[in-house]
PyMOL CGO cylinders between C-alpha atoms (Angstrom):
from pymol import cmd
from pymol.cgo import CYLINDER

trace = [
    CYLINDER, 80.43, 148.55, 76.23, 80.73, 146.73, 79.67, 0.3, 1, 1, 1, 1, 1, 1,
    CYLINDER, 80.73, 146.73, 79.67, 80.39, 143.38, 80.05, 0.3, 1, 1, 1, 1, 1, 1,
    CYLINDER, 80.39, 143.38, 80.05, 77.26, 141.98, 82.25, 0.3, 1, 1, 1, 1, 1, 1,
    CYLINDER, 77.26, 141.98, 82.25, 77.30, 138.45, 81.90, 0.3, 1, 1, 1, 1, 1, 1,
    CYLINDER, 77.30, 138.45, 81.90, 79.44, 135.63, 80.44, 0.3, 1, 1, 1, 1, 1, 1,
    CYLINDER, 79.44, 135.63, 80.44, 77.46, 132.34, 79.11, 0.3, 1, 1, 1, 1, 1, 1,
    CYLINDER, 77.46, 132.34, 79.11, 78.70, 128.48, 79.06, 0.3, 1, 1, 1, 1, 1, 1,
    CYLINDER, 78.70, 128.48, 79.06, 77.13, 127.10, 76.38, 0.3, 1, 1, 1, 1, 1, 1,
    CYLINDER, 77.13, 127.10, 76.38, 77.51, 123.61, 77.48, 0.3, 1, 1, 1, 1, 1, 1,
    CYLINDER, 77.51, 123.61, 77.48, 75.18, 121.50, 80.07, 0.3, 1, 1, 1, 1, 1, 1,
    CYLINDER, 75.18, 121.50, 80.07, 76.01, 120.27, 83.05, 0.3, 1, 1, 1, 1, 1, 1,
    CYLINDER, 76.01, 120.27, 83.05, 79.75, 121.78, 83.43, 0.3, 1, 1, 1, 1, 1, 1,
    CYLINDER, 79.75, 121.78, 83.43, 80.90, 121.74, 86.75, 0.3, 1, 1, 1, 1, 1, 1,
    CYLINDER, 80.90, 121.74, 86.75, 82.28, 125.84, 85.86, 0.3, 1, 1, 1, 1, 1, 1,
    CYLINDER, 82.28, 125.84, 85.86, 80.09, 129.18, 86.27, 0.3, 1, 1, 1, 1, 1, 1,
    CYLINDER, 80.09, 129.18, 86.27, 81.72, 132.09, 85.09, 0.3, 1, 1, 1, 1, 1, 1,
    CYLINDER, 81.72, 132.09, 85.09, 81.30, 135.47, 86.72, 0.3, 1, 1, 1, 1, 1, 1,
    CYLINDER, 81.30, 135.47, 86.72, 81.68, 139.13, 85.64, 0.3, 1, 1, 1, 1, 1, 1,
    CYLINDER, 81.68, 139.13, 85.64, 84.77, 140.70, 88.08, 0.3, 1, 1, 1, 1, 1, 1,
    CYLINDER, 84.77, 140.70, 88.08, 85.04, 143.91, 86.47, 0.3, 1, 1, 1, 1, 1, 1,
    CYLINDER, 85.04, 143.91, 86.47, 82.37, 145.20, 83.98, 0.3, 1, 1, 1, 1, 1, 1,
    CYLINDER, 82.37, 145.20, 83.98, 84.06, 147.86, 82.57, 0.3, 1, 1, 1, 1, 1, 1,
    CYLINDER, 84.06, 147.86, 82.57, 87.39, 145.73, 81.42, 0.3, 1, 1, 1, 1, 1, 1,
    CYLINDER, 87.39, 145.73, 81.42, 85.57, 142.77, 81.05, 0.3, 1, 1, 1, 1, 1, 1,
    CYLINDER, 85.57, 142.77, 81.05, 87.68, 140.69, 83.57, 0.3, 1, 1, 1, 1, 1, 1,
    CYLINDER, 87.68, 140.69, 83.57, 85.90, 137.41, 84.38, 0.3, 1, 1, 1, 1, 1, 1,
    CYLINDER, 85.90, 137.41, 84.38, 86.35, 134.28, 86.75, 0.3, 1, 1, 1, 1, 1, 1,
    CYLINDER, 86.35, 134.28, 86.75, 85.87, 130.91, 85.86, 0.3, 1, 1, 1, 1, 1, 1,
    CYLINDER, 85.87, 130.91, 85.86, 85.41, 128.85, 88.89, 0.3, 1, 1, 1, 1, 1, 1,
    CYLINDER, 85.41, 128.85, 88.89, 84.31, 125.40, 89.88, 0.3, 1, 1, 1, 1, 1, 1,
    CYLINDER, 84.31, 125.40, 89.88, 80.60, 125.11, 90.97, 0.3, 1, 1, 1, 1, 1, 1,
    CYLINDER, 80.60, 125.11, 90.97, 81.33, 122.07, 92.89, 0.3, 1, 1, 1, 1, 1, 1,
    CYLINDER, 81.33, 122.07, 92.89, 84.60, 119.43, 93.39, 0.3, 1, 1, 1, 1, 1, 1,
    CYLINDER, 84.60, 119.43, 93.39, 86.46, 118.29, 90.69, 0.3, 1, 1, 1, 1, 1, 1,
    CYLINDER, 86.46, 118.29, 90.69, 88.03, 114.78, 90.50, 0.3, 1, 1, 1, 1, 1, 1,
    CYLINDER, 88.03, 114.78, 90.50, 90.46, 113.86, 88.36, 0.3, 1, 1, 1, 1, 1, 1,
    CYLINDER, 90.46, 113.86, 88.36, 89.43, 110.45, 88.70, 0.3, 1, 1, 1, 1, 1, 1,
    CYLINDER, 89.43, 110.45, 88.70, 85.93, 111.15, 87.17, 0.3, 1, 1, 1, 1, 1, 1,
    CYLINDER, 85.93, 111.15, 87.17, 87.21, 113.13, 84.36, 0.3, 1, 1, 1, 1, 1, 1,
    CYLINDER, 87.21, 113.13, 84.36, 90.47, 114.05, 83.30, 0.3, 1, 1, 1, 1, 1, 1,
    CYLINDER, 90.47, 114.05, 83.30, 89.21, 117.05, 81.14, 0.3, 1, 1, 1, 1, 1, 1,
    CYLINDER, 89.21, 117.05, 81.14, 87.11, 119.49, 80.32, 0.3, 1, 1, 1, 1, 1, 1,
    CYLINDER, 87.11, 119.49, 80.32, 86.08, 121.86, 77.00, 0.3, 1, 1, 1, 1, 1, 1,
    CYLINDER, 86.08, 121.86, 77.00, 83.73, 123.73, 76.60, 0.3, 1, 1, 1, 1, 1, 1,
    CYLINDER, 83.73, 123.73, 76.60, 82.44, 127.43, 75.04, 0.3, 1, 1, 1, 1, 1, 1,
    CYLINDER, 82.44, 127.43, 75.04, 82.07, 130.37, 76.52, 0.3, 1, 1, 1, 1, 1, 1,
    CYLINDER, 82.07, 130.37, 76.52, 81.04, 133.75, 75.26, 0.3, 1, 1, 1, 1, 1, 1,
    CYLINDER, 81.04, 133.75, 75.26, 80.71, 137.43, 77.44, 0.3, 1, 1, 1, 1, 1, 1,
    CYLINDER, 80.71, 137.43, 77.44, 77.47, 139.49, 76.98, 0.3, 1, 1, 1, 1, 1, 1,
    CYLINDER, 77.47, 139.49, 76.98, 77.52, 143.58, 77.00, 0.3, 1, 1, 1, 1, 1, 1,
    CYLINDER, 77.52, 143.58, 77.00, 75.34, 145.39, 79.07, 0.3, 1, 1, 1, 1, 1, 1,
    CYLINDER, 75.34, 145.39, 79.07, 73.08, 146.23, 76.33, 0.3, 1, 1, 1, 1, 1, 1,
    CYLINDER, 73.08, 146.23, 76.33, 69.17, 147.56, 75.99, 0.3, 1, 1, 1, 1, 1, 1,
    CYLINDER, 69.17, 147.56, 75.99, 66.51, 145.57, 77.64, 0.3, 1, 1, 1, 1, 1, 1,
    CYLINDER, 66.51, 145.57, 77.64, 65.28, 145.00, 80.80, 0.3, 1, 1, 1, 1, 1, 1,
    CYLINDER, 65.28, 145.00, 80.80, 65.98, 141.23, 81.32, 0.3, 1, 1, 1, 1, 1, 1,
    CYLINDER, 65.98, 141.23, 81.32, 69.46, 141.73, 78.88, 0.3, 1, 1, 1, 1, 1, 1,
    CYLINDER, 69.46, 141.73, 78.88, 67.32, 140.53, 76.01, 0.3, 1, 1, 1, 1, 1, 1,
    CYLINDER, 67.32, 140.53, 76.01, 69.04, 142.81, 73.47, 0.3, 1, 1, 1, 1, 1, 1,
    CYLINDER, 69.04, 142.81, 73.47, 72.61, 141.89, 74.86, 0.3, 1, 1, 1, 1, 1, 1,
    CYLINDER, 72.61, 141.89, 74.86, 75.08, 141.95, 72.55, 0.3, 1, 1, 1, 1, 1, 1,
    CYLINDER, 75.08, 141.95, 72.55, 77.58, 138.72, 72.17, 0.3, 1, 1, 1, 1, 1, 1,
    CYLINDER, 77.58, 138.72, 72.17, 81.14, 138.30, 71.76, 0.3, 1, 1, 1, 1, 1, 1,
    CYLINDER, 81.14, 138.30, 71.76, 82.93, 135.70, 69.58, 0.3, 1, 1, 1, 1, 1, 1,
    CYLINDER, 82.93, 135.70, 69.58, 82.90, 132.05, 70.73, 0.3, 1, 1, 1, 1, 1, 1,
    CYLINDER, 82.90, 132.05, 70.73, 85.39, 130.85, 72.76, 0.3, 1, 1, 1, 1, 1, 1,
    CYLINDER, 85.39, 130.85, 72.76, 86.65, 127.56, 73.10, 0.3, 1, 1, 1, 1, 1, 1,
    CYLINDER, 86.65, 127.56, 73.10, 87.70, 126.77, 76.78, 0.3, 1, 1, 1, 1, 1, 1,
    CYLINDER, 87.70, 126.77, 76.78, 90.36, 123.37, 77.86, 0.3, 1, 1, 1, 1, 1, 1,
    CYLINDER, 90.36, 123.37, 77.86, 90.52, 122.64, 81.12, 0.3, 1, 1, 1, 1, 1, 1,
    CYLINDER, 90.52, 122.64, 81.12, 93.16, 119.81, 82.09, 0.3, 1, 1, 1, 1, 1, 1,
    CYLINDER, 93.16, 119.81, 82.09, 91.95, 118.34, 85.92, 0.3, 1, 1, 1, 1, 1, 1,
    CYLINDER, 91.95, 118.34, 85.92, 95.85, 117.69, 87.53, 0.3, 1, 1, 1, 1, 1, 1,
    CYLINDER, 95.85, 117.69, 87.53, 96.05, 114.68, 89.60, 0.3, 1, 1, 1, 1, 1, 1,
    CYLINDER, 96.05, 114.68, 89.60, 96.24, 114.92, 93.62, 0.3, 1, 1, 1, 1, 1, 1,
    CYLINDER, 96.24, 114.92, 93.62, 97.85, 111.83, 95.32, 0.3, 1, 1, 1, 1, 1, 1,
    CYLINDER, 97.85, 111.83, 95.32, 94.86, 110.70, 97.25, 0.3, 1, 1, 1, 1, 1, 1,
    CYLINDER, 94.86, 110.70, 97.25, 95.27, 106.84, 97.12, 0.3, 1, 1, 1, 1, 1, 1,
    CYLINDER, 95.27, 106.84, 97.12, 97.68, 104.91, 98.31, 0.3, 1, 1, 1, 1, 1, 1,
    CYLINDER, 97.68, 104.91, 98.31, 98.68, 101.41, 96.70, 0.3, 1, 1, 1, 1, 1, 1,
    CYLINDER, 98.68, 101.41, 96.70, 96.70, 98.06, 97.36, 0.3, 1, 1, 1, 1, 1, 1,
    CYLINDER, 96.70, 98.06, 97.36, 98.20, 94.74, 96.62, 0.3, 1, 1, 1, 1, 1, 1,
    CYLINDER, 98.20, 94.74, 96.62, 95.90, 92.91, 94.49, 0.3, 1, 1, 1, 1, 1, 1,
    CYLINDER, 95.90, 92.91, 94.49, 96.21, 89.92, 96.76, 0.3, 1, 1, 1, 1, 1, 1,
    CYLINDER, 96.21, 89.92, 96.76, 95.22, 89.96, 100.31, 0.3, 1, 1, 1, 1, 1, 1,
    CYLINDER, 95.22, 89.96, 100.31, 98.32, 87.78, 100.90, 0.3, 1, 1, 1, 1, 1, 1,
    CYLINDER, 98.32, 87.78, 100.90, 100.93, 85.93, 99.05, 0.3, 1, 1, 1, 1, 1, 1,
    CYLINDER, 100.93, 85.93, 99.05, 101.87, 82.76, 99.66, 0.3, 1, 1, 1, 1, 1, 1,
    CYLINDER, 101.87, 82.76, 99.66, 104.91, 80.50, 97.87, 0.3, 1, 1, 1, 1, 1, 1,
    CYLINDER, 104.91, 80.50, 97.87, 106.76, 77.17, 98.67, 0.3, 1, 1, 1, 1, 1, 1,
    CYLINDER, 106.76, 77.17, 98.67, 110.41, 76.14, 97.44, 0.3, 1, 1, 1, 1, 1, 1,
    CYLINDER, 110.41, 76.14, 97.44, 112.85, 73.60, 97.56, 0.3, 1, 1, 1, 1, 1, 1,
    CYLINDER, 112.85, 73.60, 97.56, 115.22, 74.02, 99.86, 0.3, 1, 1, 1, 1, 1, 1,
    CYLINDER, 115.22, 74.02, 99.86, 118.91, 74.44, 98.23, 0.3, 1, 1, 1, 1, 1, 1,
    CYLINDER, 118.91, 74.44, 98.23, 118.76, 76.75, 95.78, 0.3, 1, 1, 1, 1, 1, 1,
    CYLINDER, 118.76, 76.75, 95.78, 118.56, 80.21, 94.63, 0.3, 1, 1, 1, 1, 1, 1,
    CYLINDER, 118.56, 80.21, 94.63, 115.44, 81.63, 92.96, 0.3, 1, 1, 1, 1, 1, 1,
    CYLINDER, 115.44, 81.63, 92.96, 115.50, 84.34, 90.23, 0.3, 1, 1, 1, 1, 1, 1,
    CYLINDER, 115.50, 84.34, 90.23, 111.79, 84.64, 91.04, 0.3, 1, 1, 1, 1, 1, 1,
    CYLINDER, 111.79, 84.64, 91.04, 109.91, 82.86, 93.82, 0.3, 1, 1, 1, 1, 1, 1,
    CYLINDER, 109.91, 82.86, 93.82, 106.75, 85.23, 93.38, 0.3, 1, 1, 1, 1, 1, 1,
    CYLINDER, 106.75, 85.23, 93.38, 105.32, 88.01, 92.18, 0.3, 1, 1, 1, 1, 1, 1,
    CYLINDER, 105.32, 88.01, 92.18, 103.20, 90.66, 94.28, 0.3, 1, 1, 1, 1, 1, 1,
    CYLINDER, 103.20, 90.66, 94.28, 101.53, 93.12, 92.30, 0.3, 1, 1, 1, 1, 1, 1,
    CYLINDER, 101.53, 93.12, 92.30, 100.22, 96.60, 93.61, 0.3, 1, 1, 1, 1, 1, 1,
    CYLINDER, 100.22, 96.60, 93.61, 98.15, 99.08, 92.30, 0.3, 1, 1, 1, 1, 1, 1,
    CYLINDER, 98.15, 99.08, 92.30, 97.00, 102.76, 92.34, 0.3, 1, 1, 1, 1, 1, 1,
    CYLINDER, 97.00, 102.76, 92.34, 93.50, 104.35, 91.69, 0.3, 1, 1, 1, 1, 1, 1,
    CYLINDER, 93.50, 104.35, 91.69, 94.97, 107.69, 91.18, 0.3, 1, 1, 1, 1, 1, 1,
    CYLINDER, 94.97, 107.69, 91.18, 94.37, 109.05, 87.52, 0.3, 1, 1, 1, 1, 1, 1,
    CYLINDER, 94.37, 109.05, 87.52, 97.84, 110.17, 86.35, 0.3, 1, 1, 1, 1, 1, 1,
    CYLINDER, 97.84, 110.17, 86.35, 100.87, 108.23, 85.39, 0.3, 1, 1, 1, 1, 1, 1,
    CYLINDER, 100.87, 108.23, 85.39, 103.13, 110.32, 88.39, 0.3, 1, 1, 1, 1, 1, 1,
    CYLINDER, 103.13, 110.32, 88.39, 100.77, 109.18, 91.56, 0.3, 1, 1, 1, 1, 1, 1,
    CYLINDER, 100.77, 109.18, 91.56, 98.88, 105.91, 89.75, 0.3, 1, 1, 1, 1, 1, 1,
    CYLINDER, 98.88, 105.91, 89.75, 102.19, 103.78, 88.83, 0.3, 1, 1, 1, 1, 1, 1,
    CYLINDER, 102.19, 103.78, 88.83, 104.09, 101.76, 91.24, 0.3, 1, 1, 1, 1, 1, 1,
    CYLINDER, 104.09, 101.76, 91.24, 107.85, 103.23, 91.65, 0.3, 1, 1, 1, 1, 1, 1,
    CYLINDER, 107.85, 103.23, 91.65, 109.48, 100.54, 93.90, 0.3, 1, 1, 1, 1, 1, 1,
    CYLINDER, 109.48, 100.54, 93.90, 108.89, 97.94, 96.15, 0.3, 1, 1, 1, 1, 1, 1,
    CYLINDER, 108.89, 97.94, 96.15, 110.55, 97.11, 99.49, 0.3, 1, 1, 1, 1, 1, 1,
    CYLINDER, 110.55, 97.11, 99.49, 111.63, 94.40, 102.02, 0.3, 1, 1, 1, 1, 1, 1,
    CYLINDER, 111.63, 94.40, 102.02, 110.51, 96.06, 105.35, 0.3, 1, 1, 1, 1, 1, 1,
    CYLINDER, 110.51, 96.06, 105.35, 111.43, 92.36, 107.38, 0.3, 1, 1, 1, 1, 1, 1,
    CYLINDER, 111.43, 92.36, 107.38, 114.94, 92.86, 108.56, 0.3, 1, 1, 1, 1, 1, 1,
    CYLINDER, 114.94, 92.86, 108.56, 117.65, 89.85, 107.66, 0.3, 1, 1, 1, 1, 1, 1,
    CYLINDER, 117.65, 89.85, 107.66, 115.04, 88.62, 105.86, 0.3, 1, 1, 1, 1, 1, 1,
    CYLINDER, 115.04, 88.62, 105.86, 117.29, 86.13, 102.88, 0.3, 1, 1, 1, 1, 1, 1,
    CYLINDER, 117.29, 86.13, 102.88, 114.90, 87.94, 100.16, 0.3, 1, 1, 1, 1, 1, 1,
    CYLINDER, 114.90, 87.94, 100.16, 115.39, 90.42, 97.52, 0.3, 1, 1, 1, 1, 1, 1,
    CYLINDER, 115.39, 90.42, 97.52, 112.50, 92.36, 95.68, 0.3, 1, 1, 1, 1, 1, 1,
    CYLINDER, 112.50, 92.36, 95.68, 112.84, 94.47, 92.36, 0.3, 1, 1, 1, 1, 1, 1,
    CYLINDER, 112.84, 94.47, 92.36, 110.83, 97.25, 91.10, 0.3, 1, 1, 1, 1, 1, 1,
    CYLINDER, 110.83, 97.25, 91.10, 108.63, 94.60, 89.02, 0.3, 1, 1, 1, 1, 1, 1,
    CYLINDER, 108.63, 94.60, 89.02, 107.70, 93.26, 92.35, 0.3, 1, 1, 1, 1, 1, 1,
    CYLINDER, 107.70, 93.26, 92.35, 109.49, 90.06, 92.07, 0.3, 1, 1, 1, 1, 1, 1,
    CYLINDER, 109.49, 90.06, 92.07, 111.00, 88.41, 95.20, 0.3, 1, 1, 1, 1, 1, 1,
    CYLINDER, 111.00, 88.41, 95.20, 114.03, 85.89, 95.04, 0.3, 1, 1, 1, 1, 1, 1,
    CYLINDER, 114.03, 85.89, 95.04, 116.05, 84.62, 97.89, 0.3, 1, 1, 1, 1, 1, 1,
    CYLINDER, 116.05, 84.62, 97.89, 119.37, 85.85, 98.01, 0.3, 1, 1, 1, 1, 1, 1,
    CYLINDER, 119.37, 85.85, 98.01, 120.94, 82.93, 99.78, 0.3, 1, 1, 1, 1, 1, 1,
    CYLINDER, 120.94, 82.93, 99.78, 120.12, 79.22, 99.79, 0.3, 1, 1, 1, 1, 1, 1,
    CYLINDER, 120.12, 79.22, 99.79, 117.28, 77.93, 101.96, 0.3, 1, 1, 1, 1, 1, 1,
    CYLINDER, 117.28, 77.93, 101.96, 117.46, 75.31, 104.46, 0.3, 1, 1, 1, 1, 1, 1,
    CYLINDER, 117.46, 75.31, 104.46, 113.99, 73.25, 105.75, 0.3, 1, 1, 1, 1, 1, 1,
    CYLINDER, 113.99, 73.25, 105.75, 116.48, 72.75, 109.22, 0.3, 1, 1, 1, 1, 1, 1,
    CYLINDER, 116.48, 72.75, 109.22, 117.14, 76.42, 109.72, 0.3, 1, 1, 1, 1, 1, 1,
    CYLINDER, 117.14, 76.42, 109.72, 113.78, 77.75, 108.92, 0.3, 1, 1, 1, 1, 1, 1,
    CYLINDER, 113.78, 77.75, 108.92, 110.80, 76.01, 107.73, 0.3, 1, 1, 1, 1, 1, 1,
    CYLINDER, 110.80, 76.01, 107.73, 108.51, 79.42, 107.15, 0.3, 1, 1, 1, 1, 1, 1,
    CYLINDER, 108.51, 79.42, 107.15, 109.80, 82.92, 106.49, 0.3, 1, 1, 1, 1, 1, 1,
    CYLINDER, 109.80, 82.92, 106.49, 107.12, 85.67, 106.71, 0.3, 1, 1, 1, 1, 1, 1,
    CYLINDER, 107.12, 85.67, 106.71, 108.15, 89.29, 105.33, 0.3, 1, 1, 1, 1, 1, 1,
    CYLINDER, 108.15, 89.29, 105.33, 106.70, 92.58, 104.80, 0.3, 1, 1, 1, 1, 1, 1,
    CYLINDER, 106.70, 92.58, 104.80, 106.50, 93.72, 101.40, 0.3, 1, 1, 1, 1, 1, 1,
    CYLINDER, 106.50, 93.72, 101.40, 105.80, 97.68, 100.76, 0.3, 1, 1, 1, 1, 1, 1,
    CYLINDER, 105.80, 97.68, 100.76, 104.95, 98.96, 97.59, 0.3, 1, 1, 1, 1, 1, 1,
    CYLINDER, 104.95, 98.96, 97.59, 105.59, 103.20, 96.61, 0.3, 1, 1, 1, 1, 1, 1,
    CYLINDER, 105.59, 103.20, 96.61, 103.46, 104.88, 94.01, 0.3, 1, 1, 1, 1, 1, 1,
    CYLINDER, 103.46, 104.88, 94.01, 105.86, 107.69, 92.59, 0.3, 1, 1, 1, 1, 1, 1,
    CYLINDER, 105.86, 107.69, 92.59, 104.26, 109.80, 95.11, 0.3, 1, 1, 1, 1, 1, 1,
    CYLINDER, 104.26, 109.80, 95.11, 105.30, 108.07, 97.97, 0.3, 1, 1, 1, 1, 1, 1,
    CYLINDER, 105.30, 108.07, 97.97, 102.72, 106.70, 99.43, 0.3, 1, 1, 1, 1, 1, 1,
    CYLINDER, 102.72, 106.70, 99.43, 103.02, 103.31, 100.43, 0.3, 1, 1, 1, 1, 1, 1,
    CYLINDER, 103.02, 103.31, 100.43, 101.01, 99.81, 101.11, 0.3, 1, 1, 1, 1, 1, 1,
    CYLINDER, 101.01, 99.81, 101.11, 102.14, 96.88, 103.51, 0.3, 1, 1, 1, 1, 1, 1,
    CYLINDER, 102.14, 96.88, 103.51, 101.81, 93.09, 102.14, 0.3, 1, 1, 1, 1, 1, 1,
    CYLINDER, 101.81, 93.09, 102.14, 102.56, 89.70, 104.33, 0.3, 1, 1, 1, 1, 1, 1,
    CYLINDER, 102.56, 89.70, 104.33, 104.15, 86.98, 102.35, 0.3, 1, 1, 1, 1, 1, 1,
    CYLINDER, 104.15, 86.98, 102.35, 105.17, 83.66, 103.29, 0.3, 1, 1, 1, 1, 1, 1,
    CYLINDER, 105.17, 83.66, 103.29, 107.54, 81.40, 101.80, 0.3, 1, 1, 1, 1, 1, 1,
    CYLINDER, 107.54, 81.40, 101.80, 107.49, 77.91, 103.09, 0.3, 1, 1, 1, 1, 1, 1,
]
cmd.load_cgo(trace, "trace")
């Protein structure tokens, strides 16, 4: 017979289903209102289609089989990175070379491992003496001198693996 009506048997699901064609029984599954990957990754649920069968208010409708329904939410890029510091701040002695003079650390509220972890960091300060690596750690790449400069401040960017970026100050004194 044709379908009238398709059912999700769970509550609260953000999905309504809706007959397209009654007489193959093509249906649409469609979101009732946004869905955010950061509020939940995934969704399953049952579903089951109804024939157009005796009864005024479909009370004799026959059911189909059960079926189970996955839905996997993908991830948009929506955040960018914040530093979890609102600055960073280091001293030294002058003279020598640093494998690590400090660590900034950035992170993403974006739910999946592509657009959440931090892909590189960057020295935006040109000639800055400083080197950063992909852990975030910066070391000077020259030997420091009180004389020459007593306070450097540089720009530190960080990249989730979607590209978008976040802009740091740090000073090294």
């Amino acid at each position: 017979g044709e379908i009238c009506a398709f059912k999700i048997h769970e509550q609260d699901m953000p999905f309504e289903a809706v007959v397209l064609n009654k007489t193959s029984g093509e249906g649409l599954l469609q979101a009732k209102s946004p869905i955010d990957c950061e509020l939940q990754k995934e969704y399953t649920f049952i579903i089951q289609a109804y024939d157009c069968g005796a009864g005024p208010s479909g009370t004799n409708w026959k059911k189909s089989h059960k079926a189970v329904v996955h839905i996997q939410v993908n991830d948009m890029n929506e955040f960018a990175p914040t530093f979890k510091e609102a600055a960073y701040r280091a001293s030294v002695t002058e003279g020598k070379i640093y494998d690590s003079i400090l660590q900034v650390e950035a992170m993403d509220e974006d739910c999946s491992p592509q657009y959440s972890q931090i892909c590189n960091y960057e020295i935006v300060t040109s000639e800055a003496p400083f080197a950063i690596d992909r852990n975030g750690n910066i070391r000077n790449t020259e030997k420091l001198s009180y004389d020459k400069e007593h306070l450097y401040k540089i720009k530190v960017t960080a990249y989730d693996c979607g590209q978008k970026r976040a802009i740091e100050d740090v000073e090294v004194s």
